[in-house]
N, C-alpha and C positions, 0 to 999 in steps of 0.2 A: 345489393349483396348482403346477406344476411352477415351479424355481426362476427359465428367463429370462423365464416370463408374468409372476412376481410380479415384477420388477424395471422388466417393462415397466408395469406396474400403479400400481408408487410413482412412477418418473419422470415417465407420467403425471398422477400426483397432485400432486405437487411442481411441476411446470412453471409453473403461473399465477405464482409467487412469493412465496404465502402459505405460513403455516406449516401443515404437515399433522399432525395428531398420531399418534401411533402406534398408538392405540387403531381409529384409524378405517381404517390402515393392513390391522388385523388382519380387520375386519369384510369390506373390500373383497376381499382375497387368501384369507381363510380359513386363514391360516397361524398359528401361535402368537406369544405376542409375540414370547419368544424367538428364532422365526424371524427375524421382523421387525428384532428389535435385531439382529442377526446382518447381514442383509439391506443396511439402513441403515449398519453401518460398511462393507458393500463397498463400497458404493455414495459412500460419503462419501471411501474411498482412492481411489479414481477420478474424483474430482472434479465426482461428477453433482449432490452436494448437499451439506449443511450439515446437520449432527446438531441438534438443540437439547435443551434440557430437554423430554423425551417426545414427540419426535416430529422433524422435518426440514425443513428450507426447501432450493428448487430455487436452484441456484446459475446467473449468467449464460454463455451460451457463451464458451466462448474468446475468439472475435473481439469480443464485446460486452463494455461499459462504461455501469453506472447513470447517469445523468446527473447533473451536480455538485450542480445543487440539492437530489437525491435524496441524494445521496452523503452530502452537508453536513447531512444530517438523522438521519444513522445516525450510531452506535457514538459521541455524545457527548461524555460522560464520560472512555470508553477513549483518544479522540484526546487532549482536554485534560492527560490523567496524560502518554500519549507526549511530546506538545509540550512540557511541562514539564523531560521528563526529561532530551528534547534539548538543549532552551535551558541546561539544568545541564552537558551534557559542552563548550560551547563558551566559551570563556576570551574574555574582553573584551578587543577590540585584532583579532580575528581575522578574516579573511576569509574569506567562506562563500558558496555555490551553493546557493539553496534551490529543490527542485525543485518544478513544480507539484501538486496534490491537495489533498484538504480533509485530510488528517493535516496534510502539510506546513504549511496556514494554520493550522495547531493551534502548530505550530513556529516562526511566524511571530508571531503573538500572543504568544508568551512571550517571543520576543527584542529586542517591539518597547520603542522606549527604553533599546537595551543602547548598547554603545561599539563598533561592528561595521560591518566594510564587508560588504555584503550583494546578489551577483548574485540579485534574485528572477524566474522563469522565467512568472510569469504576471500579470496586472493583479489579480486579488483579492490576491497576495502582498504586491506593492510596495504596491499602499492601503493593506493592514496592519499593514507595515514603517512607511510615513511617517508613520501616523498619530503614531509617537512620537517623534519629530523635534521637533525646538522652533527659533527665529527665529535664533538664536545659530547657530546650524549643527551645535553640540554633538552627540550621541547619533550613532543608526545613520543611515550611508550607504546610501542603496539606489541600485542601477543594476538596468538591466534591458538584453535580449540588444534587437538586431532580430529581422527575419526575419516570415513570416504571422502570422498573431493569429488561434489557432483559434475557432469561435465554441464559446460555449455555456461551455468551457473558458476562456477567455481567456488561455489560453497561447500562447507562441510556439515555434517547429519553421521549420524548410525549413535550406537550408545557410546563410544568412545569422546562426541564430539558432546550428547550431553552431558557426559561427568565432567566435562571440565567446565563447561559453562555452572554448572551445578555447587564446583568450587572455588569459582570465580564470585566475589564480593561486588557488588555495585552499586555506586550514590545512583545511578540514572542506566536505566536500561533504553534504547531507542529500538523501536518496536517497526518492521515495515508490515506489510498490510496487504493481503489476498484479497478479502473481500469483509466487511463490515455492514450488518443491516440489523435493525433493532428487533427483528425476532430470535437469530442465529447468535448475536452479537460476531466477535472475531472469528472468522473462519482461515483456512489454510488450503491448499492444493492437493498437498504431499502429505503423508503421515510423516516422513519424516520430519517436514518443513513446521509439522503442528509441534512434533516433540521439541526441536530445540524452538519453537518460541514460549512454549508452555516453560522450558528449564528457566530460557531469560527473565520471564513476568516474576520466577521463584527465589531468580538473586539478584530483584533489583529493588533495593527501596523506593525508586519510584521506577513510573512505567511512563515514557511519551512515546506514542506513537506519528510515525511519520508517512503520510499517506498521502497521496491527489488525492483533487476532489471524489473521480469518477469511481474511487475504491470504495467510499460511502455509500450504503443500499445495495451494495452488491453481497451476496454469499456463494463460496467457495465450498466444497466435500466437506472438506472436517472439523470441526469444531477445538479451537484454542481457548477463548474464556470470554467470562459475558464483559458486556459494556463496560461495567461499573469497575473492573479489574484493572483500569486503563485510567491512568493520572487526566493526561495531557493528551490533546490530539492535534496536530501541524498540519495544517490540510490552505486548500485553495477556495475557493471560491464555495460555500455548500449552501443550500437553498435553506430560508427557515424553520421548517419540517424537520429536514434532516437535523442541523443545530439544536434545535427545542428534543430531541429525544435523546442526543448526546449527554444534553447540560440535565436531566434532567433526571440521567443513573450516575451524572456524578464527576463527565469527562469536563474540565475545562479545556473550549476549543476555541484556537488561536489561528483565525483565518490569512493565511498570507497572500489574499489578491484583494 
């Protein structure tokens, strides 16, 4: 099978969302495995899929976004080390922009009960935050933007919600993460979801971004800001390719597997 039948073959294969394995890659194409592993990284620099142990999973389009409850059910563990890692680079006393996504509530869990003024961008965040608040008033402040209340997400967006991030002050903005790949740099889903992180990157003195691994090398529709805009990156496990092009506009990244 010539090389763009076999690609239309695996794409095919991969699209449902499950994982395909490579063996069964081999039987469908007739091509070697070799071939196949070959095949599989093109296809995985290009953004069509996700490599695994023996075999690949289809990745969503550009324009699309898993739904949070789906989201909130993946990568665990990897989010929990991030949120951790993040909650350890912010100093008690600071004020911080926590953007929406389930990393982020991962980042939100570890800071909750700190000493922290805390912009959170969507209603699962602040529930998170408050919960560690006590009668006294003590612990972390949470404030939250106007503006729509997207469903499904319960974040907020439109211009209402970036004026106020816009007049919000921050020692640390936490940045989540659509898609990142070194030609695109930071992309987004939503024009909305671009606008309030473009506000965040603009009042934060620093930028860390909180991301899984498998957010790295992916690109997203619209464009948020290049690499080099981006302090800190909190991520899982990422290959040395990827890492070497991070460090090398300027992100220091801080692997938590």
């Amino acid at each position: 099978m010539q090389r763009a039948n076999r690609h239309r073959t695996i794409i095919a294969a991969v699209r449902g969302g499950d994982e395909v394995r490579a063996s069964d890659l081999v039987r469908a194409t007739g091509a070697s495995a070799m071939t196949i592993r070959r095949d599989l990284s093109d296809l995985e620099r290009r953004g069509v899929l996700r490599r695994t142990h023996g075999g690949a999973v289809g990745l969503p389009a550009r324009g699309a976004q898993l739904p949070f409850q789906v989201r909130s059910e993946t990568h665990v563990e990897e989010k929990r080390g991030i949120g951790e890692a993040v909650a350890a680079m912010i100093p008690d006393g600071s004020s911080v922009i926590l953007d929406d996504g389930t990393t982020c509530g991962a980042v939100a869990r570890a800071l909750a009960g700190r000493e922290l003024t805390v912009l959170a961008l969507s209603v699962h965040l602040a529930a998170v935050l408050a919960e560690g608040g006590d009668a006294s008033g003590r612990g972390i402040r949470v404030l939250t933007p106007g503006g729509e209340l997207n469903p499904g997400e319960l974040s907020w967006s439109g211009h209402r919600a970036v004026r106020d991030i816009e007049d919000f002050r921050a020692d640390i903005g936490v940045l989540g993460v659509c898609g990142w790949d070194e030609e695109s740099g930071m992309t987004a889903s939503t024009l909305q979801d671009a606008d309030v992180k473009k506000a965040l990157i603009g009042s934060s003195r620093q930028v860390v971004a909180a991301a899984a691994a498998e957010k790295i090398g992916l690109s997203a529709v619209l464009s948020v800001c290049p690499s080099s805009a981006v302090d800190t990156l909190a991520t899982g496990r990422l290959s040395r390719e990827r890492r070497l092009w991070l460090e090398q506009e300027g992100v220091d990244v801080v692997c938590c597997a």
